[in-house]
N, CA, C and O atoms as a MOPAC input file, in Angstrom:
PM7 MOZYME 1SCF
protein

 N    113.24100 1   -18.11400 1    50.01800 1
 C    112.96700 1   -19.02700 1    51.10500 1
 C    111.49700 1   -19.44600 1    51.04600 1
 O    110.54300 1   -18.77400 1    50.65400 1
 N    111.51600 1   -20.85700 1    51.57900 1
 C    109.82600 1   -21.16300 1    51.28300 1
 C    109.02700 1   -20.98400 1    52.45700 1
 O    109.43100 1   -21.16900 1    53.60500 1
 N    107.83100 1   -20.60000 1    52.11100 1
 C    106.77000 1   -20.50900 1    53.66000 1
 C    106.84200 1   -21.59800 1    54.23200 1
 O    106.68900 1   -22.73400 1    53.78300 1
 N    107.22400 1   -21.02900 1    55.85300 1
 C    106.90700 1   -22.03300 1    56.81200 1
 C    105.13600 1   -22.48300 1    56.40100 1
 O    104.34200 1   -21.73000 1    55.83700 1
 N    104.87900 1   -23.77900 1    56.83000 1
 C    103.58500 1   -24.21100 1    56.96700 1
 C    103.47300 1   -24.69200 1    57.89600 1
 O    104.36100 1   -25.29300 1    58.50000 1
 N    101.87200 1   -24.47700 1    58.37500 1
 C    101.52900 1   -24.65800 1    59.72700 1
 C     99.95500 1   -25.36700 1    59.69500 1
 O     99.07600 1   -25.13600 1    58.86500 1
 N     99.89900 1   -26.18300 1    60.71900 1
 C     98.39800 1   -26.68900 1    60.46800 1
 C     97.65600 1   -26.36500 1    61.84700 1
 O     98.16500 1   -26.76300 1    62.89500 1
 N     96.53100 1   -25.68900 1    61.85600 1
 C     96.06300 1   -25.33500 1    62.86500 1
 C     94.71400 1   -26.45100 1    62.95300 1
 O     94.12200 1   -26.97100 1    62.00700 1
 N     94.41400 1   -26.64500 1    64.70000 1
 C     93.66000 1   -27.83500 1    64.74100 1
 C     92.91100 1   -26.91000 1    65.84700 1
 O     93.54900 1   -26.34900 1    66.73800 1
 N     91.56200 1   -26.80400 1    65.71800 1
 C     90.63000 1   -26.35200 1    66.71000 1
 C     89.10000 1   -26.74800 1    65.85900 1
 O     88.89100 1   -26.61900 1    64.65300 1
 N     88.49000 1   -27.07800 1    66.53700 1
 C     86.84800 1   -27.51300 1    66.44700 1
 C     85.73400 1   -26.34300 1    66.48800 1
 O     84.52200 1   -26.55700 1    66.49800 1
 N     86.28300 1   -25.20000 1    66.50900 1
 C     85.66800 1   -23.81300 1    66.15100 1
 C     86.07300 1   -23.48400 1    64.99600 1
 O     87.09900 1   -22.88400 1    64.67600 1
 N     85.39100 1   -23.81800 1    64.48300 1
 C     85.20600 1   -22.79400 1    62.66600 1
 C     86.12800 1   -21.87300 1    62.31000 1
 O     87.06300 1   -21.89800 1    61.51100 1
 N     85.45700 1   -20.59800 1    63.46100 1
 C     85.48700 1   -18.97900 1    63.43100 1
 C     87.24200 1   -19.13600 1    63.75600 1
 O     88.07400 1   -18.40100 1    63.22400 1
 N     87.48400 1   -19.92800 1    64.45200 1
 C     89.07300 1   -19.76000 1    65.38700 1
 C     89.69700 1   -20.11300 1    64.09700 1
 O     90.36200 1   -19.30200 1    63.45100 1
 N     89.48600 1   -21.28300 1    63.74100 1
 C     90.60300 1   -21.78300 1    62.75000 1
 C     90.22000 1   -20.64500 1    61.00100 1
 O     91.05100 1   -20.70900 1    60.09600 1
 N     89.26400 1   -19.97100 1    60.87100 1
 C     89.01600 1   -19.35800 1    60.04900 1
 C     90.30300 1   -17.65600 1    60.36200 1
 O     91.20000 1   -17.29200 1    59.60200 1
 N     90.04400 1   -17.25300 1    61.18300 1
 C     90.83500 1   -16.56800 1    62.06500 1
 C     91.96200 1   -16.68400 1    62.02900 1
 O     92.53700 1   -15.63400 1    61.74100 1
 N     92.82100 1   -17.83000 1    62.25800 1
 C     94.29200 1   -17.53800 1    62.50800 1
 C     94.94000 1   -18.47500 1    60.82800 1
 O     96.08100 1   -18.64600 1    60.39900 1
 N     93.68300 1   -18.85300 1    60.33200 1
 C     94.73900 1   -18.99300 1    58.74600 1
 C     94.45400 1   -17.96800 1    58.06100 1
 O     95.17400 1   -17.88200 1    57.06600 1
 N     93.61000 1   -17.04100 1    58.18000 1
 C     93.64600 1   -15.79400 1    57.19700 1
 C     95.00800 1   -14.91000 1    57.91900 1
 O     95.83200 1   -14.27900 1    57.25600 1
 N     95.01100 1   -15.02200 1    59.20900 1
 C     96.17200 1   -14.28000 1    59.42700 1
 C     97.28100 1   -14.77800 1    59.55100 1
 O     98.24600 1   -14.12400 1    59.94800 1
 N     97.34900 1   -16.32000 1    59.15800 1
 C     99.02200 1   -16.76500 1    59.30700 1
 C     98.71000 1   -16.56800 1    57.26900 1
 O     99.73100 1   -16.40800 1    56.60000 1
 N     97.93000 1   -16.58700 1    56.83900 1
 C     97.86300 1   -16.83400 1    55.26700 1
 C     98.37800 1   -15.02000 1    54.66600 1
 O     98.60800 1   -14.68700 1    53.50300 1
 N     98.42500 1   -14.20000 1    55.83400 1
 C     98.60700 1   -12.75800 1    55.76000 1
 C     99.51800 1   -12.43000 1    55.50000 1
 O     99.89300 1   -11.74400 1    54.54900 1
 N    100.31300 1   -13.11600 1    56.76700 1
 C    101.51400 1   -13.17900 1    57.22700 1
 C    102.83100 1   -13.87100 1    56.99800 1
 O    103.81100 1   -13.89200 1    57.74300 1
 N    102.67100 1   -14.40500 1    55.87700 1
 C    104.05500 1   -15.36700 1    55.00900 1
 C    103.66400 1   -16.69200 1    55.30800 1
 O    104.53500 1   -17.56100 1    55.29100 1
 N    102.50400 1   -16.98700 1    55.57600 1
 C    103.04100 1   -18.69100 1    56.18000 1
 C    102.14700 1   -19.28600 1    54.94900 1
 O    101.66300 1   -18.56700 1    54.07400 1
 N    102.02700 1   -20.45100 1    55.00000 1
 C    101.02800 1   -21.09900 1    54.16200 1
 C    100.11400 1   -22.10900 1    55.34200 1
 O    100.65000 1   -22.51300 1    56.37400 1
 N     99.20000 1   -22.30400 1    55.11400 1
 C     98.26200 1   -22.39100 1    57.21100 1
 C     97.56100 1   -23.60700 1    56.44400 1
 O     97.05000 1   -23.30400 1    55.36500 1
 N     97.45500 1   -25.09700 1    56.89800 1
 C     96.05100 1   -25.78800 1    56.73800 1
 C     95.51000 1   -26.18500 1    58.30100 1
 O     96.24700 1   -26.21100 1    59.28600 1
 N     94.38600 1   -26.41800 1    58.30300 1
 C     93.07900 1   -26.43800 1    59.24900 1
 C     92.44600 1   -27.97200 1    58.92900 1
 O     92.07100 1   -28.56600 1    57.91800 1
 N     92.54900 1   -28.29200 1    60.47400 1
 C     92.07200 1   -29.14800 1    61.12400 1
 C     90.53900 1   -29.45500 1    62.00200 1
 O     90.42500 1   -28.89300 1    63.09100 1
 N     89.78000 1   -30.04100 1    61.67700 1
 C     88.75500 1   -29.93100 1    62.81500 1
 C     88.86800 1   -30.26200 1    63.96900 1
 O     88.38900 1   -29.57700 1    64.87200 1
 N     89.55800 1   -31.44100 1    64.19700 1
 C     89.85000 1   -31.94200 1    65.50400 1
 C     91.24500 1   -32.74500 1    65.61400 1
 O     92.10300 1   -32.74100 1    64.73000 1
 N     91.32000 1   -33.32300 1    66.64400 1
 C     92.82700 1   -34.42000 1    66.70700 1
 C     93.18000 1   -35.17300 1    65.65700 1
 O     94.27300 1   -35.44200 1    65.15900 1
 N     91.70600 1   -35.56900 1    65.31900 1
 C     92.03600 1   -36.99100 1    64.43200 1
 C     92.45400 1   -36.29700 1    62.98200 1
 O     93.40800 1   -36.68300 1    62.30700 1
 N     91.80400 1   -35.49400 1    62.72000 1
 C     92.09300 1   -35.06800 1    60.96700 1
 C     93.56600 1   -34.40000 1    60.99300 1
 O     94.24100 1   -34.18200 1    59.98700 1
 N     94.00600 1   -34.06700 1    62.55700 1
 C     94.95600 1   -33.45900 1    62.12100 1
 C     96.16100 1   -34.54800 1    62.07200 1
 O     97.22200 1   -34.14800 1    61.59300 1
 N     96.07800 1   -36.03000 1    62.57500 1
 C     96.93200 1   -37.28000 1    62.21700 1
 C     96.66800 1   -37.59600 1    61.08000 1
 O     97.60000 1   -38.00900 1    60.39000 1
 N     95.44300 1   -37.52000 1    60.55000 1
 C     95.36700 1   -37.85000 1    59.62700 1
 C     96.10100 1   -37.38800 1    58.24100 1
 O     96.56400 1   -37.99700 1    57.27600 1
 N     95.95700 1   -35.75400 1    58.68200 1
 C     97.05600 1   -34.90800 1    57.95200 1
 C     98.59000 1   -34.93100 1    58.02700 1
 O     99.37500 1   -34.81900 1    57.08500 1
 N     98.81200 1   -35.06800 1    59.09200 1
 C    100.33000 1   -35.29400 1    59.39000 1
 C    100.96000 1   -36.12100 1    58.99100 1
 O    102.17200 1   -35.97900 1    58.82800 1
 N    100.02200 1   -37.73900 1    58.58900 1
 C    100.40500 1   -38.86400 1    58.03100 1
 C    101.24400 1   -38.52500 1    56.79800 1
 O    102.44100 1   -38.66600 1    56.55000 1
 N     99.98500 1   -37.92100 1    55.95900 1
 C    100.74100 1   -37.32200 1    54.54200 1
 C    101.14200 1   -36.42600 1    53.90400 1
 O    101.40000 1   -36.31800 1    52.70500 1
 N    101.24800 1   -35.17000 1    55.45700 1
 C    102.11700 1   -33.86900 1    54.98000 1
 C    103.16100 1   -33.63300 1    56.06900 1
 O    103.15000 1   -34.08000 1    57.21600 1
 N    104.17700 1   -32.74600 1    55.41300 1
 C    104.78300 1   -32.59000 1    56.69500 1
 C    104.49500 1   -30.70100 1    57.02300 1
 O    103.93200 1   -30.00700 1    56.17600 1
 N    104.92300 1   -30.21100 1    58.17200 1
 C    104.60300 1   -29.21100 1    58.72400 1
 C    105.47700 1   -28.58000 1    59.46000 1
 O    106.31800 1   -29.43800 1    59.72700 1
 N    105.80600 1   -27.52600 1    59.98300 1
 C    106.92400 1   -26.60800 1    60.01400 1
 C    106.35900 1   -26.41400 1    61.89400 1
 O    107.23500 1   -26.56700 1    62.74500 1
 N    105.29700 1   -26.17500 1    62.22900 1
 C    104.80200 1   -26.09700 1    63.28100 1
 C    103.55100 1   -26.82400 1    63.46000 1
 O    103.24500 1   -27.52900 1    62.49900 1
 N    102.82300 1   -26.82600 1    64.36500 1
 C    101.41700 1   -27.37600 1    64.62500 1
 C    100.72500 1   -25.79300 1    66.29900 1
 O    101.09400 1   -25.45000 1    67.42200 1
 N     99.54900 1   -25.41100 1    65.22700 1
 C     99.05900 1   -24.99200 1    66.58100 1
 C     97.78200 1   -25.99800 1    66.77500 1
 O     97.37000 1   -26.79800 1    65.93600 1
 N     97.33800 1   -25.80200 1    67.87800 1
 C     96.33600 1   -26.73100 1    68.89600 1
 C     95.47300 1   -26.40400 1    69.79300 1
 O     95.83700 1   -25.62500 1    70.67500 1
 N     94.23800 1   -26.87100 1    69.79100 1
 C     93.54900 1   -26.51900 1    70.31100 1
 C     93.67700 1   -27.52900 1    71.75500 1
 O     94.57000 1   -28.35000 1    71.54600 1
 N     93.06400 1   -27.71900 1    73.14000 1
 C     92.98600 1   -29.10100 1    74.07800 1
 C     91.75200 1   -29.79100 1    73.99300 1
 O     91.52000 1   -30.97200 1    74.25000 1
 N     91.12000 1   -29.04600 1    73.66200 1
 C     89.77400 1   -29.97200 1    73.91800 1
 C     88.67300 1   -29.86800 1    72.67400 1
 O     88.26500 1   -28.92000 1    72.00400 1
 N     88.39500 1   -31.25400 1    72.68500 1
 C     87.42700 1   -31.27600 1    71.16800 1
 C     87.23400 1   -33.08900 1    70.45100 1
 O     87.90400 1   -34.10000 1    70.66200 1
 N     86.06400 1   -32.85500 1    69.60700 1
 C     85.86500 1   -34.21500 1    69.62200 1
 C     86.49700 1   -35.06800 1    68.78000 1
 O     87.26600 1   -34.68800 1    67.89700 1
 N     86.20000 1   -36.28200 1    69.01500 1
 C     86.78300 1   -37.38500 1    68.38500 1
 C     87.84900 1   -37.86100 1    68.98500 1
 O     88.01800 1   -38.93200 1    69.56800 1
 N     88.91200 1   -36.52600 1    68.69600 1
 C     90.42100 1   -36.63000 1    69.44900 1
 C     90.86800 1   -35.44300 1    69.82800 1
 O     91.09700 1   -34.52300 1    69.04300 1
 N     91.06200 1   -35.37900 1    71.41500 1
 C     91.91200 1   -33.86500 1    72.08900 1
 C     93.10800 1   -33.47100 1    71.31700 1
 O     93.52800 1   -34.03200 1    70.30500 1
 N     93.62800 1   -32.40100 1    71.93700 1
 C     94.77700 1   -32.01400 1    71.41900 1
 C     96.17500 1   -33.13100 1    72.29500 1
 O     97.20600 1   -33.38200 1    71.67200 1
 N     96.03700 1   -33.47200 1    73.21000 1
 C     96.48500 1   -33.93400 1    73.91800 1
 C     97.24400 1   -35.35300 1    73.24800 1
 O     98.44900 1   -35.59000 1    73.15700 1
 N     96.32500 1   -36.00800 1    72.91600 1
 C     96.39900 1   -37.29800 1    72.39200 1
 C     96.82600 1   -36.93100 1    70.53500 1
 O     97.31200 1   -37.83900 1    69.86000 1
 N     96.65600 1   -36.03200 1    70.13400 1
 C     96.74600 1   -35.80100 1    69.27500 1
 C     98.04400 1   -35.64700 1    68.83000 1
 O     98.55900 1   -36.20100 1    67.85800 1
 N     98.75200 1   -34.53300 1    69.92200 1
 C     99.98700 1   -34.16900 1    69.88000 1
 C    100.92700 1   -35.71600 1    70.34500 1
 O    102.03100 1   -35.68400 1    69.80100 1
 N    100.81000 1   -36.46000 1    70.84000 1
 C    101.33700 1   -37.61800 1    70.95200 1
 C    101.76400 1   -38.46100 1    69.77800 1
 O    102.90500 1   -38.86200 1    69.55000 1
 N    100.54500 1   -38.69300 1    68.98200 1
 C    100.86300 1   -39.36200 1    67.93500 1
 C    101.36100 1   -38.42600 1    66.63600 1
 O    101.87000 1   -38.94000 1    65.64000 1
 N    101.18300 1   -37.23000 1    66.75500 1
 C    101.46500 1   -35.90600 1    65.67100 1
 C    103.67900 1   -35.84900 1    65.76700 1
 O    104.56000 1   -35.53900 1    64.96600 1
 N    103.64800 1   -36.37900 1    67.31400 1
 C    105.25600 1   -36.31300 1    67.69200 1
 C    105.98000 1   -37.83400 1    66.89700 1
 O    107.07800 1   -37.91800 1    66.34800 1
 N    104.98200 1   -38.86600 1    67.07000 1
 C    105.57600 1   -40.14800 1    66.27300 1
 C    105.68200 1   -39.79200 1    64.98200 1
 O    106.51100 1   -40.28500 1    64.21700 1
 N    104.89200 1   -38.96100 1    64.68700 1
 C    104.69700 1   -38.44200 1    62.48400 1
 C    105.93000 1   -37.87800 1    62.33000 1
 O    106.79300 1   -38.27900 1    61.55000 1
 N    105.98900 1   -37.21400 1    62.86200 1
 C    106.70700 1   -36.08000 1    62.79600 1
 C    107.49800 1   -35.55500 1    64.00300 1
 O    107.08800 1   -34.62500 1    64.69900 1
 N    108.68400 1   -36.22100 1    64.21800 1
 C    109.70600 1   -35.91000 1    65.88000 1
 C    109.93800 1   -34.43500 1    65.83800 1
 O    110.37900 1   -34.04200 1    64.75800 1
 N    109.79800 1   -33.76600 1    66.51100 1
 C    110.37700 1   -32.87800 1    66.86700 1
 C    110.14600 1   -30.90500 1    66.54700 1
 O    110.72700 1   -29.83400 1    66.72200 1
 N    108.60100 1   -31.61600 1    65.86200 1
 C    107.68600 1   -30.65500 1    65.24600 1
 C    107.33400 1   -29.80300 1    66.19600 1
 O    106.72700 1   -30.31400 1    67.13700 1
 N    107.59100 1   -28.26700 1    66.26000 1
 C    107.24100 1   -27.43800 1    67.29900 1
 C    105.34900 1   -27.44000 1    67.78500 1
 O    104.65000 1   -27.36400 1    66.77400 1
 N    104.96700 1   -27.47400 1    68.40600 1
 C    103.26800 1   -27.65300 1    69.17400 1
 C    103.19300 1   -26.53600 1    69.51600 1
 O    104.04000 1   -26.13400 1    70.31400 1
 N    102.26600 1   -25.72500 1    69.09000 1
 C    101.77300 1   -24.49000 1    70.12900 1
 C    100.56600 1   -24.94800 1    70.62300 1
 O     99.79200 1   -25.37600 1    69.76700 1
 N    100.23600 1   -24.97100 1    71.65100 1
 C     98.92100 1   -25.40400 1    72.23000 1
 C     98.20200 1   -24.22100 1    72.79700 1
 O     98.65600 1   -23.68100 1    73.80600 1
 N     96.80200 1   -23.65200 1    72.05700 1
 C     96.41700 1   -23.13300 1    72.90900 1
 C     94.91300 1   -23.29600 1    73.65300 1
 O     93.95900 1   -23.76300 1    73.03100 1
 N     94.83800 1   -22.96700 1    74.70700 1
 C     94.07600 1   -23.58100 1    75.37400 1
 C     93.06300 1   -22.48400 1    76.27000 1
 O     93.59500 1   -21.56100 1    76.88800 1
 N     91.80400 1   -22.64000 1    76.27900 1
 C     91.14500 1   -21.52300 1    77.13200 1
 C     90.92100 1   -22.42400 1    78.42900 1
 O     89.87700 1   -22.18100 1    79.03300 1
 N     91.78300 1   -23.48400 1    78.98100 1
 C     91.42800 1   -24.85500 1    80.24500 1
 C     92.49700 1   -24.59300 1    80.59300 1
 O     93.35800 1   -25.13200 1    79.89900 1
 N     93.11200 1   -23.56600 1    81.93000 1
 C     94.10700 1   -23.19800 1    82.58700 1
 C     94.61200 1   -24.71400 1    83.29600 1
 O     95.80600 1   -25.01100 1    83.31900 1
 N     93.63500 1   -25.54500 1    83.81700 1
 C     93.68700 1   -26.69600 1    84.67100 1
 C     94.05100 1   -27.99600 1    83.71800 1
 O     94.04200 1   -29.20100 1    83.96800 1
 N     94.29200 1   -27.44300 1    82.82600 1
 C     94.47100 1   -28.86600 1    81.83800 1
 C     96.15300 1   -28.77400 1    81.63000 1
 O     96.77400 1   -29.75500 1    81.22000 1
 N     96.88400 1   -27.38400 1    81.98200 1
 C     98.22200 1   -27.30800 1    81.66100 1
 C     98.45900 1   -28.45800 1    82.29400 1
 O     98.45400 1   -29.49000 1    81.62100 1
 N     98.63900 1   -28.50000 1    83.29800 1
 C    100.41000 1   -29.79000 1    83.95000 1
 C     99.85200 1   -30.83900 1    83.24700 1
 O    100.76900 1   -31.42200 1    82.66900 1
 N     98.46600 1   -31.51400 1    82.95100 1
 C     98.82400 1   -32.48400 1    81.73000 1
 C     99.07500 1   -32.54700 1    80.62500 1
 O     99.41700 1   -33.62500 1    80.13800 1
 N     98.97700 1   -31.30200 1    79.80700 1
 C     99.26900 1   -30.94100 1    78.48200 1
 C    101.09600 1   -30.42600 1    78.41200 1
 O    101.75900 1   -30.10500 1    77.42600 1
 N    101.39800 1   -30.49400 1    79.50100 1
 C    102.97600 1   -30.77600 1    80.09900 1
 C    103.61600 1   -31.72900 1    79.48200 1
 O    104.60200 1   -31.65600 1    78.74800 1
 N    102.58500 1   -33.23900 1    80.04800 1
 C    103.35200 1   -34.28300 1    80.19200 1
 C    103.54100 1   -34.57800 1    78.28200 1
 O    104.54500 1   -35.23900 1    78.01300 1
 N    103.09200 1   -34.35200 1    77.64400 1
 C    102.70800 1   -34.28300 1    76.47900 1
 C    103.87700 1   -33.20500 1    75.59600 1
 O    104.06100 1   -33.17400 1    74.37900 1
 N    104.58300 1   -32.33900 1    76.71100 1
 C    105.59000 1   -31.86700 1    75.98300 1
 C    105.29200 1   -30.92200 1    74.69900 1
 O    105.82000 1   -31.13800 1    73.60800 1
 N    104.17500 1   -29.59300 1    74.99400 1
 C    104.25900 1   -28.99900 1    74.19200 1
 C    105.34000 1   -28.09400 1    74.03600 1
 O    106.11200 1   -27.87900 1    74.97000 1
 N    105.48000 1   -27.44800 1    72.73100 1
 C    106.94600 1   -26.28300 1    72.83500 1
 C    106.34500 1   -25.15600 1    73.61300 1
 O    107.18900 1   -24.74100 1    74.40700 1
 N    105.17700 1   -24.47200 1    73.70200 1
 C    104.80900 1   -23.49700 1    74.25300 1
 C    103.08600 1   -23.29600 1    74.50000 1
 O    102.30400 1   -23.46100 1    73.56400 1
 N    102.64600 1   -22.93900 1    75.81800 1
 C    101.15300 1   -23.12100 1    75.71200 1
 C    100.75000 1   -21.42100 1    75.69800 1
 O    101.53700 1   -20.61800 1    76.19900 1
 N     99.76000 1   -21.07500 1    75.22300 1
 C     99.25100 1   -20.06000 1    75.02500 1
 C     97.68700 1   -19.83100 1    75.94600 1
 O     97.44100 1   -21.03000 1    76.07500 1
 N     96.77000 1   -19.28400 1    76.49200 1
 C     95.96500 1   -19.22000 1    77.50500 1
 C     94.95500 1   -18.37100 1    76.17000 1
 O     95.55900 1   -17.39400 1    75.72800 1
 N     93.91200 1   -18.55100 1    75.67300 1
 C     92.73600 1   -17.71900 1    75.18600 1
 C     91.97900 1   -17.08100 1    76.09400 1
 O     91.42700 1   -17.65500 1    77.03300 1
 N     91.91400 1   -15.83500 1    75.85500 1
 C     91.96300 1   -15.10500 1    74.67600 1
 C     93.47200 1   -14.60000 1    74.39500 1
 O     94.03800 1   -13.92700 1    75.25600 1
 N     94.17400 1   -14.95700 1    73.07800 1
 C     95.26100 1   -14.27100 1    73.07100 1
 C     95.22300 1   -14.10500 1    71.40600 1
 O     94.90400 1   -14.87000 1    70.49600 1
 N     95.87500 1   -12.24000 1    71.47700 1
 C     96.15700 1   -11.90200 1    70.08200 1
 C     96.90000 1   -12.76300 1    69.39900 1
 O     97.73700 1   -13.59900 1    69.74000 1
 N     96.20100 1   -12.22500 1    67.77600 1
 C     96.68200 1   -13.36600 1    67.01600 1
 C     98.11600 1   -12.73500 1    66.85900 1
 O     98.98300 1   -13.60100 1    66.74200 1
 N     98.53000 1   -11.57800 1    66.83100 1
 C    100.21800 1   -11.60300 1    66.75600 1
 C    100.99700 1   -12.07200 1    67.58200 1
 O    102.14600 1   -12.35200 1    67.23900 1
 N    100.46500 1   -12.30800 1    69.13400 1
 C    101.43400 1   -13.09500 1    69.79600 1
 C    101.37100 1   -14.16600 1    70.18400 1
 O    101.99900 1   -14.58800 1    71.15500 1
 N    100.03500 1   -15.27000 1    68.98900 1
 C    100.45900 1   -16.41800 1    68.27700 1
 C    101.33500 1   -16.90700 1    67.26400 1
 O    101.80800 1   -18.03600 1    67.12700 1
 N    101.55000 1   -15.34200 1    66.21700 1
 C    102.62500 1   -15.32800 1    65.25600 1
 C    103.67100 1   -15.39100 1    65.95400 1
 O    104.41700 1   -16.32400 1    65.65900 1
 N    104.08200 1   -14.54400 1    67.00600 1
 C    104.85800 1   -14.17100 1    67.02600 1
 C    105.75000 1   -15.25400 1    68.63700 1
 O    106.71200 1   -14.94600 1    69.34100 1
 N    104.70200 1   -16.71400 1    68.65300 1
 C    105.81100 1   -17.61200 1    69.45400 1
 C    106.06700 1   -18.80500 1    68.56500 1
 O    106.68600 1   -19.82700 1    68.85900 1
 N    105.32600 1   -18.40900 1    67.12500 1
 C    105.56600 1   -19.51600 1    66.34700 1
 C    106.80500 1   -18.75600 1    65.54900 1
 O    107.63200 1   -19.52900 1    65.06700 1
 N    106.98800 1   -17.64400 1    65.39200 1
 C    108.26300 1   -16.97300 1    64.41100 1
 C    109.31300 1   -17.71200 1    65.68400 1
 O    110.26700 1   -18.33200 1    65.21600 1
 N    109.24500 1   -17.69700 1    66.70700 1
 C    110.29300 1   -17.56000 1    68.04900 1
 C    110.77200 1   -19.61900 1    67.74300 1
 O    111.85900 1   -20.19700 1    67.75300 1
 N    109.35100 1   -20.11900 1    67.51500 1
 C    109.53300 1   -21.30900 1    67.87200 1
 C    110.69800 1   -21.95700 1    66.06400 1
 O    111.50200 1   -22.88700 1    65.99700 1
 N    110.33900 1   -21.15700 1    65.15900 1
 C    111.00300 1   -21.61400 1    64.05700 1
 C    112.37100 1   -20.74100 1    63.69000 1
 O    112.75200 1   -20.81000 1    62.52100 1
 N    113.04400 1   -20.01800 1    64.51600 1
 C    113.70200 1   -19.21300 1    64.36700 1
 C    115.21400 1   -20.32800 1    64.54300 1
 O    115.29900 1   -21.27400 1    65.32600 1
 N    116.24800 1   -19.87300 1    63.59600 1
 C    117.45600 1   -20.87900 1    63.70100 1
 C    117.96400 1   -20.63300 1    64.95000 1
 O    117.92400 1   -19.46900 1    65.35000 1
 N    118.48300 1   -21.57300 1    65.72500 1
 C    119.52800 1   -21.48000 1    66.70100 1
 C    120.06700 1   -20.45100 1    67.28700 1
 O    120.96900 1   -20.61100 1    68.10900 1

């Protein structure tokens, strides 16, 4: 079976350094995003098994990001996570599969993206 791939999008270095050594640990194959825009930009010409997310950051939020990341690609699971409790009900309307609150272990980031790619 082939590794799920996943592209993680956060504007912290250390974060996105962080959860691709441990999705890269962990069976997946992980690319990294700086912000919204690189990660459309990526989506244009790859496809992806999940997307995690950061909400806030420059150029382009996660927000707006995940909007046009859903036209690339319908139906692509979003993990959003977010340390902006007050930004959920709009990161709602946006229809992520699951939001996550920072600080949260990186296994039970693995482990809502295993949940989110798991068959039927």
């Amino acid at each position: 079976m082939a590794k799920a791939r996943i592209l993680i999008v956060d504007d912290d270095q250390s974060v996105r350094d962080a959860l691709k050594r441990w999705f890269d640990l962990h069976g997946f194959t992980a690319d990294e995003a700086e912000d919204g825009l690189d990660a459309v930009n990526k989506c244009a010409y790859s496809e992806y098994d999940a997307i995690l997310t950061d909400l806030e950051m420059p150029r382009m939020g996660g927000l707006e990001a995940m909007a046009r990341i859903r036209g690339l690609l319908p139906g692509v699971p979003v993990v959003v996570l977010t340390g902006y409790g007050d930004m959920l009900n709009e990161g709602l309307l946006s229809n992520p599969s699951k939001v996550l609150f920072k600080p949260v272990p990186l296994r039970e980031i693995e482990k809502a993206v295993r949940e989110l790619l798991a068959p039927p």
